[in-house]
C-alpha positions as CSV (number, residue, x, y, z in Angstrom):
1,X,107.2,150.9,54.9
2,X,105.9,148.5,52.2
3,X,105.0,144.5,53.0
4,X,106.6,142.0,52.2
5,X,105.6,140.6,49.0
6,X,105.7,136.8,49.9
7,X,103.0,137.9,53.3
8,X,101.2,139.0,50.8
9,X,100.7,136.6,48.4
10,X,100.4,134.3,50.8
11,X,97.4,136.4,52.5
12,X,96.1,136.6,49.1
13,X,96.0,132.6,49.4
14,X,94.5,131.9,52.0
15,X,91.2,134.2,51.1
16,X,91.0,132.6,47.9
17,X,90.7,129.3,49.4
18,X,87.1,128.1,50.1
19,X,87.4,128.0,53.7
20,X,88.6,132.2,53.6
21,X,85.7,132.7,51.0
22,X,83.3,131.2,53.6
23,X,84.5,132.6,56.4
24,X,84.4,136.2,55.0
25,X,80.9,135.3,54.1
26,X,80.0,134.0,57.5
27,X,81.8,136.6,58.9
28,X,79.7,139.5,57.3
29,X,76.5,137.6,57.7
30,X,77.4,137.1,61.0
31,X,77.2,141.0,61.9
32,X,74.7,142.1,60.1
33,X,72.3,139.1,62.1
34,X,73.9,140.7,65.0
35,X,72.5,144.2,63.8
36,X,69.0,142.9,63.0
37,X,69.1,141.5,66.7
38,X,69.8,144.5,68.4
39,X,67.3,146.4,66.6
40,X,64.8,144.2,66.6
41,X,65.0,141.9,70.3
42,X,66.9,144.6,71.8
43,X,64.6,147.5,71.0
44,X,68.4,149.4,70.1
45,X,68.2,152.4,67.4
46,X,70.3,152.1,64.2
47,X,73.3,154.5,65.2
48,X,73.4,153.1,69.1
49,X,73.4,149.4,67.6
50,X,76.2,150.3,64.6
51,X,78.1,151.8,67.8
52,X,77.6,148.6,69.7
53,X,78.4,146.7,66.4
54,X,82.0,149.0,66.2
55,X,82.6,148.4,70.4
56,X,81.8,152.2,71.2
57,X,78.6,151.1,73.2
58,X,77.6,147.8,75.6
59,X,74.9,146.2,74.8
60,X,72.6,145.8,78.0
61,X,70.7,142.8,79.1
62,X,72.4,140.4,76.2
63,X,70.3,137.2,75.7
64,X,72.0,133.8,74.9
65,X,71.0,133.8,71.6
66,X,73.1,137.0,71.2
67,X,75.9,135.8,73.1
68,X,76.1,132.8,70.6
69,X,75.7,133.9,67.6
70,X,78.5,137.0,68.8
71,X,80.8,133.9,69.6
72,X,80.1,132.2,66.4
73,X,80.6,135.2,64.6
74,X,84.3,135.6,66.0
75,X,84.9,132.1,66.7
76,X,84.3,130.0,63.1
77,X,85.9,132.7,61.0
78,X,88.9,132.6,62.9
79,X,88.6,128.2,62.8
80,X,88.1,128.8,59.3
81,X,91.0,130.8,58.8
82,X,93.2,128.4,61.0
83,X,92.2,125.6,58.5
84,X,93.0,127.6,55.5
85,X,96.4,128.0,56.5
């Protein structure tokens, strides 16, 4: 079944506003920080850290500086997105 043309023009819109461009930006920033984290402060190897990254594996003993920066990383994309509608 094919989309509806206007839902997607209008998707097309909204990420060619600056507030979609950013938030795609901040968005893929935003995980591969997350990434560097778990390797790094979490002592994770690559595949079990892209499986936590894709929600096949918890992370253990999450810090707060994880736990914001995994907000922000959901949180301000979606706000961003909001505003750009």
């Amino acid at each position: 079944m094919p989309a509806n043309q206007s839902f997607v023009e209008n998707l097309n819109a909204v990420w060619a506003t600056p507030y979609g461009v950013a938030a795609k930006f901040i968005f893929i920033g935003g995980i591969l920080l997350l990434f560097l984290l778990m390797v790094t402060r979490q002592k994770m190897t690559i595949l079990d850290a892209l499986l936590a990254i894709v929600g096949f594996k918890p992370v253990q003993h999450r810090d707060k500086l994880f736990n914001v920066l995994h907000l922000s990383v959901i949180g301000i994309p979606l706000a961003l997105f909001a505003l750009a509608m």
